[in-house]
mmCIF file of the N, C-alpha and C atoms, coordinates in Angstrom:
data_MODEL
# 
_entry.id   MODEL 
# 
loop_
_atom_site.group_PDB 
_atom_site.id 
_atom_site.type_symbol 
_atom_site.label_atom_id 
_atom_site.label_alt_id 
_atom_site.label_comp_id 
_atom_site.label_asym_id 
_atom_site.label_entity_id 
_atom_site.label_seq_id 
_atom_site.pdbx_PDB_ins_code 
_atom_site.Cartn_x 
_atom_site.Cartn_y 
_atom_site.Cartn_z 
_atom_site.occupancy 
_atom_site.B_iso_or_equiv 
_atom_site.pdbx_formal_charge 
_atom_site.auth_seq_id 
_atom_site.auth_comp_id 
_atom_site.auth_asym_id 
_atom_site.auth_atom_id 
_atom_site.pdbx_PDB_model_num 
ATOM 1   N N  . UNK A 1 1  ? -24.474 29.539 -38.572 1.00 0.00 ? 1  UNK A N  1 
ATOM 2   C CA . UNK A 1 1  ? -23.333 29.216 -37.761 1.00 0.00 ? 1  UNK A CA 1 
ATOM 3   C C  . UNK A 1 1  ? -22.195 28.808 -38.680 1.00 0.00 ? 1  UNK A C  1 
ATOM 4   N N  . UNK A 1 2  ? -21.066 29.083 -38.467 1.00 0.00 ? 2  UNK A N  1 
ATOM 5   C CA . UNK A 1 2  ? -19.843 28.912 -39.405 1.00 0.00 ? 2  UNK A CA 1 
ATOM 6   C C  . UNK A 1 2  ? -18.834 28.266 -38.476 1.00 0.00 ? 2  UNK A C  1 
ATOM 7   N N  . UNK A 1 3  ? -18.401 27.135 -38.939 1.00 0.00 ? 3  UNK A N  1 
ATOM 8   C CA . UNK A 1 3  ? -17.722 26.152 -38.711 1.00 0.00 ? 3  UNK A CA 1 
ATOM 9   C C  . UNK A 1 3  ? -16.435 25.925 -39.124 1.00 0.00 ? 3  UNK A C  1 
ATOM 10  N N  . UNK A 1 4  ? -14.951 26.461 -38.710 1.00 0.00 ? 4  UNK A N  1 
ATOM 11  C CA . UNK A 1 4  ? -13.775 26.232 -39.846 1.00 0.00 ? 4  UNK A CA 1 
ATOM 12  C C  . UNK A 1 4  ? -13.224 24.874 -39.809 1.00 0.00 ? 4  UNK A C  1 
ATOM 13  N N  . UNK A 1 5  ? -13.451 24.415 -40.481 1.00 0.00 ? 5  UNK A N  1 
ATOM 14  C CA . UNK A 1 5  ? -13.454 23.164 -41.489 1.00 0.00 ? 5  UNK A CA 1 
ATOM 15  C C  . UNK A 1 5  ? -12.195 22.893 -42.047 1.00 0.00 ? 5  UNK A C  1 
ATOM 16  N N  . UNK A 1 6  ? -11.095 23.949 -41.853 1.00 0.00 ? 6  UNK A N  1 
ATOM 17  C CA . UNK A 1 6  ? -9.480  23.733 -42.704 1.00 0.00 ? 6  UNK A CA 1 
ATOM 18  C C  . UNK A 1 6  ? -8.747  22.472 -41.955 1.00 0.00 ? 6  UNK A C  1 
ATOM 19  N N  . UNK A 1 7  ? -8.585  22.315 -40.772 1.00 0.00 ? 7  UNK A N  1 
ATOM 20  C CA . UNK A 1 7  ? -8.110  21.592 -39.535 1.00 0.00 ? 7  UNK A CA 1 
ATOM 21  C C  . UNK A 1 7  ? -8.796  20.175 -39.443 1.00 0.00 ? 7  UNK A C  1 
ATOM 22  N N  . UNK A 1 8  ? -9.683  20.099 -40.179 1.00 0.00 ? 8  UNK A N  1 
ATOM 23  C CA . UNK A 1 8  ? -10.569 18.778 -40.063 1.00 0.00 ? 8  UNK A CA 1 
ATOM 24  C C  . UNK A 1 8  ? -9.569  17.438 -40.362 1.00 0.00 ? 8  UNK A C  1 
ATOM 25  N N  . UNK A 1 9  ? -10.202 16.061 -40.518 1.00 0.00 ? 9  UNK A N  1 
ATOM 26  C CA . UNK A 1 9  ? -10.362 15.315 -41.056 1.00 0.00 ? 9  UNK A CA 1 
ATOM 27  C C  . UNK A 1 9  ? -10.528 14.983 -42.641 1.00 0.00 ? 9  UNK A C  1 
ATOM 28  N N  . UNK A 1 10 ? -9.441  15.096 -43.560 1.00 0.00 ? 10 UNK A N  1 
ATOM 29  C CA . UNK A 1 10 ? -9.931  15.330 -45.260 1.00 0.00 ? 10 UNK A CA 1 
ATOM 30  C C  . UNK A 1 10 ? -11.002 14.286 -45.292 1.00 0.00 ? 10 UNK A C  1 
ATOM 31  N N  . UNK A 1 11 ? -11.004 12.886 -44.725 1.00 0.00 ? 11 UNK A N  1 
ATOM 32  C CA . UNK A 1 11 ? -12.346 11.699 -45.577 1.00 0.00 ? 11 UNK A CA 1 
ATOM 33  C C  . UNK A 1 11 ? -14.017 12.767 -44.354 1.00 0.00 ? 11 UNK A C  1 
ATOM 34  N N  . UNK A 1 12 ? -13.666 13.394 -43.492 1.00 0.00 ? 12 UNK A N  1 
ATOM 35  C CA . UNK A 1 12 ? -15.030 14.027 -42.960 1.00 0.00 ? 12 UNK A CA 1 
ATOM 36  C C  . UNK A 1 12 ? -15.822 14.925 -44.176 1.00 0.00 ? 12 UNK A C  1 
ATOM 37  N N  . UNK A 1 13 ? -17.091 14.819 -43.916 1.00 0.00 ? 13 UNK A N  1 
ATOM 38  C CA . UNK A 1 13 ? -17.916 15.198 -45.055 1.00 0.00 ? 13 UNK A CA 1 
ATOM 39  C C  . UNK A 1 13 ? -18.631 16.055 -44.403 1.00 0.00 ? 13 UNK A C  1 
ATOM 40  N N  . UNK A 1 14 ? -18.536 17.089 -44.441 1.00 0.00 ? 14 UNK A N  1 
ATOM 41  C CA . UNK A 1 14 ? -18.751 18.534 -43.026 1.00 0.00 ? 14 UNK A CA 1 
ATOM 42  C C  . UNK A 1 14 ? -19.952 19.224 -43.664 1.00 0.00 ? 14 UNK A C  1 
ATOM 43  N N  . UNK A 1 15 ? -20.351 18.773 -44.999 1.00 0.00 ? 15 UNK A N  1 
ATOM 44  C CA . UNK A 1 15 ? -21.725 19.522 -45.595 1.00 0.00 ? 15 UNK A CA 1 
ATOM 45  C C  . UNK A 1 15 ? -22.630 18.438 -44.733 1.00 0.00 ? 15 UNK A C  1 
ATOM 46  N N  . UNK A 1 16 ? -22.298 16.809 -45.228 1.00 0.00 ? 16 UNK A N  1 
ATOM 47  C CA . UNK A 1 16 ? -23.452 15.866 -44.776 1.00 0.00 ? 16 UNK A CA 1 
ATOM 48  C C  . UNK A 1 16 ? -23.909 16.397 -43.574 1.00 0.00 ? 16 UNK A C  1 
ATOM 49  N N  . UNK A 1 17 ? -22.525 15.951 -42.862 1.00 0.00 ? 17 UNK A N  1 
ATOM 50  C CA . UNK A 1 17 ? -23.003 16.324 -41.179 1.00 0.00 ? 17 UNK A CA 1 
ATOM 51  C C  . UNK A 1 17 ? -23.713 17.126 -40.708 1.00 0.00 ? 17 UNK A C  1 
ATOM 52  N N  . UNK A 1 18 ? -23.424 18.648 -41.290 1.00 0.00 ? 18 UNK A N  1 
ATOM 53  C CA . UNK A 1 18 ? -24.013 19.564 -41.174 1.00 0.00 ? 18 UNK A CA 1 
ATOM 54  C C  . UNK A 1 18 ? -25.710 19.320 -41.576 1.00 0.00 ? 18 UNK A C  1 
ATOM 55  N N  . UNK A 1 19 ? -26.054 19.080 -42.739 1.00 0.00 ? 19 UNK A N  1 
ATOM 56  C CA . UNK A 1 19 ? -27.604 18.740 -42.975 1.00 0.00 ? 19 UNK A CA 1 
ATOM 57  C C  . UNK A 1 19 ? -28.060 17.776 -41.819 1.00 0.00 ? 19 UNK A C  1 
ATOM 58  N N  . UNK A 1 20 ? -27.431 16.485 -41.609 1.00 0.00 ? 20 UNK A N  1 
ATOM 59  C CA . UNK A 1 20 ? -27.600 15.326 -40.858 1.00 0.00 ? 20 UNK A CA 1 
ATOM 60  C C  . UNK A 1 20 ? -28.352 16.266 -39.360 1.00 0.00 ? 20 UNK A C  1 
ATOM 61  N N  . UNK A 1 21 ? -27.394 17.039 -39.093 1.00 0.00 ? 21 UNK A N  1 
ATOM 62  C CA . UNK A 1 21 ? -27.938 18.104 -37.528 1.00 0.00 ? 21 UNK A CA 1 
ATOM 63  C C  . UNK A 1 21 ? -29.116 18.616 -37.524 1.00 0.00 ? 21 UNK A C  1 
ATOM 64  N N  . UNK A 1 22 ? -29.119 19.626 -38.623 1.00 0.00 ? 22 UNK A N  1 
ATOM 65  C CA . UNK A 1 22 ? -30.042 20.531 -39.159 1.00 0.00 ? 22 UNK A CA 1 
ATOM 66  C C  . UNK A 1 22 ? -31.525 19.438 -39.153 1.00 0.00 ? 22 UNK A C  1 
ATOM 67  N N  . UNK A 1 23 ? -31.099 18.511 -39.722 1.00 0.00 ? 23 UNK A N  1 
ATOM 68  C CA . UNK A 1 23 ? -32.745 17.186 -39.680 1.00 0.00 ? 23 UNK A CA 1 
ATOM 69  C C  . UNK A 1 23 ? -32.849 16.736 -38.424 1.00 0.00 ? 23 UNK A C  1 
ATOM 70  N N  . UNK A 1 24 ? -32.207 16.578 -37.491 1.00 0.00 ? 24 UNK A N  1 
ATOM 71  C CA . UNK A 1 24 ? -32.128 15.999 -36.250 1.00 0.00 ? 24 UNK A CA 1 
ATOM 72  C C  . UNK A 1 24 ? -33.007 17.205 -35.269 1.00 0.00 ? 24 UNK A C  1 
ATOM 73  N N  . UNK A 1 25 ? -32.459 18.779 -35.743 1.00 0.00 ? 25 UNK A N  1 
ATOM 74  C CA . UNK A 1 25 ? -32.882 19.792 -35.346 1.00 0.00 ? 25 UNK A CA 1 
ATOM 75  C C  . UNK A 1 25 ? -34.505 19.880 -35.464 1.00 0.00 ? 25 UNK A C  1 
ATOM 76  N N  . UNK A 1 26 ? -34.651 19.724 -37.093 1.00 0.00 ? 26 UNK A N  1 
ATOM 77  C CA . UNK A 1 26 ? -35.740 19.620 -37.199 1.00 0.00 ? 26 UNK A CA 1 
ATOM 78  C C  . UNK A 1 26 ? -36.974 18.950 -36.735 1.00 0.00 ? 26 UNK A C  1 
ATOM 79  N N  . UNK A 1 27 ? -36.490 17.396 -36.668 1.00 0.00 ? 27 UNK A N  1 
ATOM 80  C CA . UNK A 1 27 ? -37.603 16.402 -36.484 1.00 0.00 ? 27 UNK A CA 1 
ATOM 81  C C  . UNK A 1 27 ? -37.803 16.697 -34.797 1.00 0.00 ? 27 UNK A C  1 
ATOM 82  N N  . UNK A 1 28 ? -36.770 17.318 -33.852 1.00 0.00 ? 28 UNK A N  1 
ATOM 83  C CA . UNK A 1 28 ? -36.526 17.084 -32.427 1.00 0.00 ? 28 UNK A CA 1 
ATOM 84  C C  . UNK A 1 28 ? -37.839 18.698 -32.172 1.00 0.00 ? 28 UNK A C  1 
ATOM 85  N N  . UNK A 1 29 ? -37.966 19.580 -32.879 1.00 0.00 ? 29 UNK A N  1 
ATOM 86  C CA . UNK A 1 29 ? -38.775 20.661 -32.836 1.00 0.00 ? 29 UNK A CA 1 
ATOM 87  C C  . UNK A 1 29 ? -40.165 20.373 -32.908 1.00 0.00 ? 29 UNK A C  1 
ATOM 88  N N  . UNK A 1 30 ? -40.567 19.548 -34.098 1.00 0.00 ? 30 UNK A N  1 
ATOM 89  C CA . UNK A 1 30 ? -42.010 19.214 -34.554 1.00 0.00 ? 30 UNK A CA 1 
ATOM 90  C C  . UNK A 1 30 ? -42.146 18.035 -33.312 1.00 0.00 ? 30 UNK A C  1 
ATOM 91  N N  . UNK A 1 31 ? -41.286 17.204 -32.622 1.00 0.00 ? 31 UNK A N  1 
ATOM 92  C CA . UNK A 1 31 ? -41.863 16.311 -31.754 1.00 0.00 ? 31 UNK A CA 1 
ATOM 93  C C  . UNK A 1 31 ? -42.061 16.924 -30.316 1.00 0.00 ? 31 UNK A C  1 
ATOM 94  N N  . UNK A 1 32 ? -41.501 17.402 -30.128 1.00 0.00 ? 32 UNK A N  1 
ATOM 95  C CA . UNK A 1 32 ? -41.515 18.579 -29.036 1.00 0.00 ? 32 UNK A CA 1 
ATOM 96  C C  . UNK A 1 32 ? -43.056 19.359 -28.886 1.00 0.00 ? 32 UNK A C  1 
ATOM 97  N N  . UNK A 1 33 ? -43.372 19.802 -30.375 1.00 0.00 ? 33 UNK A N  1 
ATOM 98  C CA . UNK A 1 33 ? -44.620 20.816 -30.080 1.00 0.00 ? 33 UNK A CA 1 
ATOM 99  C C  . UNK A 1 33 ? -45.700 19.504 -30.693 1.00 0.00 ? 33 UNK A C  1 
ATOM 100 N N  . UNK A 1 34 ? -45.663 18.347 -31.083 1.00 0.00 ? 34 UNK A N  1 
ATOM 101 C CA . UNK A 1 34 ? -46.592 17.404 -31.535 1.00 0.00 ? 34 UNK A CA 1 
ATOM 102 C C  . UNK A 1 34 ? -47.084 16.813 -30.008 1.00 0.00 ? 34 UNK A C  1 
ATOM 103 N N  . UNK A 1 35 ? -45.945 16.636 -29.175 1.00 0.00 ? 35 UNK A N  1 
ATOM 104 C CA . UNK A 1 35 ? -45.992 16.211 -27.963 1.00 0.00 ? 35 UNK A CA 1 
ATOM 105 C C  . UNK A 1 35 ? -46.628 17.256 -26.920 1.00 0.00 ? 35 UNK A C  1 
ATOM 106 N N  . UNK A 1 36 ? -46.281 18.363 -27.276 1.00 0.00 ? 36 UNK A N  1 
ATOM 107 C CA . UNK A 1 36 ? -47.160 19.346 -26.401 1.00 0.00 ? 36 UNK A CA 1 
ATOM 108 C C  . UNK A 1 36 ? -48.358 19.682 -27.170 1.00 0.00 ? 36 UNK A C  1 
ATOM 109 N N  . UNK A 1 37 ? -49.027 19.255 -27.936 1.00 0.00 ? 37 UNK A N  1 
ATOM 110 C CA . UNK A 1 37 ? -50.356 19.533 -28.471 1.00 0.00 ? 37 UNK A CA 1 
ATOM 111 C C  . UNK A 1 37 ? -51.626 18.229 -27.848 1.00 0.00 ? 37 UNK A C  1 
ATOM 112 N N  . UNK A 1 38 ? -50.313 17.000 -27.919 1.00 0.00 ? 38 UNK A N  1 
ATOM 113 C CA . UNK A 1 38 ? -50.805 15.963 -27.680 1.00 0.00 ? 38 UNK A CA 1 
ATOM 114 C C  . UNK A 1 38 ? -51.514 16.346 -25.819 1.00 0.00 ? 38 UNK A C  1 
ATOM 115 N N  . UNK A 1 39 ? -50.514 16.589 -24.674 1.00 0.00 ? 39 UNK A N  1 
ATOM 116 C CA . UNK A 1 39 ? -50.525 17.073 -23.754 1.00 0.00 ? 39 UNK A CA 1 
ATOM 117 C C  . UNK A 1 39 ? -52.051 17.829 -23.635 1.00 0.00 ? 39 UNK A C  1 
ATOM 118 N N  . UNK A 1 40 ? -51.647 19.110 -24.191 1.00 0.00 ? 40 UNK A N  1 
ATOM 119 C CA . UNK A 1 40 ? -52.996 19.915 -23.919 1.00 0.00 ? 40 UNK A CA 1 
ATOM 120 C C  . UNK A 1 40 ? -54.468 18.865 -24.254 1.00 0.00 ? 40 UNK A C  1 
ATOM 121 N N  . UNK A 1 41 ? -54.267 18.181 -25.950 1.00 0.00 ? 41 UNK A N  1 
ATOM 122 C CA . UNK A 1 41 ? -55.759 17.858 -26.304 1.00 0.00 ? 41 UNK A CA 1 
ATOM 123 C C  . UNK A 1 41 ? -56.146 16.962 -24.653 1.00 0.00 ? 41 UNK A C  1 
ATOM 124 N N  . UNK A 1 42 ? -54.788 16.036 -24.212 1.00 0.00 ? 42 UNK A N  1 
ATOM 125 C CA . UNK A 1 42 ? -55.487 14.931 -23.073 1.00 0.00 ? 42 UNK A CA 1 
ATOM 126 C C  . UNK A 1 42 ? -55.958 15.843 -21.915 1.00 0.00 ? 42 UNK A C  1 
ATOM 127 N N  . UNK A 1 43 ? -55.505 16.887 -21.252 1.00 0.00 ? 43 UNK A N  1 
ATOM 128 C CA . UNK A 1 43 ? -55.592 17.388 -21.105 1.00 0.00 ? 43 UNK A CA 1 
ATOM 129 C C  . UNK A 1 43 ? -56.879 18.464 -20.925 1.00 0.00 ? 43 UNK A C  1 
ATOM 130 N N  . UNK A 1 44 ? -57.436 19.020 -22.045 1.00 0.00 ? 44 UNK A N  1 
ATOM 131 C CA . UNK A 1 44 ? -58.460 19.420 -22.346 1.00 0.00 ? 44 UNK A CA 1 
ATOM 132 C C  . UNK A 1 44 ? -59.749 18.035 -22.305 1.00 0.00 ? 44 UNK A C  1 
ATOM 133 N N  . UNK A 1 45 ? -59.864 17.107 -23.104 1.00 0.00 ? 45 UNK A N  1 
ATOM 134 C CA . UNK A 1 45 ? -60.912 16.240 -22.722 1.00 0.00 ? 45 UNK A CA 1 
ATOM 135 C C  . UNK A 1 45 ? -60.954 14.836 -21.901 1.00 0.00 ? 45 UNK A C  1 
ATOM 136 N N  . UNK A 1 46 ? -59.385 14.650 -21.337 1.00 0.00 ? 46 UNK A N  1 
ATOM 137 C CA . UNK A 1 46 ? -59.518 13.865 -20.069 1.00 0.00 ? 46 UNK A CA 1 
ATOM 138 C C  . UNK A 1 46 ? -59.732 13.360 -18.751 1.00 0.00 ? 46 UNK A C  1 
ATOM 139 N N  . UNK A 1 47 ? -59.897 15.243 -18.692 1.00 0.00 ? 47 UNK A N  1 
ATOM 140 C CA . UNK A 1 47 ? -60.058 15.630 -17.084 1.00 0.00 ? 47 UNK A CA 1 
ATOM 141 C C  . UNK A 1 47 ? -61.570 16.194 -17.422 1.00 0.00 ? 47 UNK A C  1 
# 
């Protein structure tokens, strides 16, 4: 995704941010399918 960045804020730091998302992206994916694994195992031996 490409972002034009000329129009900004000069003290904004538009790489950080950008990673900052990208980790937010990340950790919000693995809890998502950690949480649906969790689901199935109760699931599978609770019932």
């Amino acid at each position: 995704m490409s972002v034009d960045t000329s129009k900004g804020h000069p003290e904004m730091d538009y790489a950080e941010h950008e990673k900052t998302y990208a980790g937010f992206i990340k950790v919000s994916k693995y809890s998502t399918v950690l949480i649906l694994v969790i689901l199935a195992l109760m699931a599978a031996f609770l019932v």
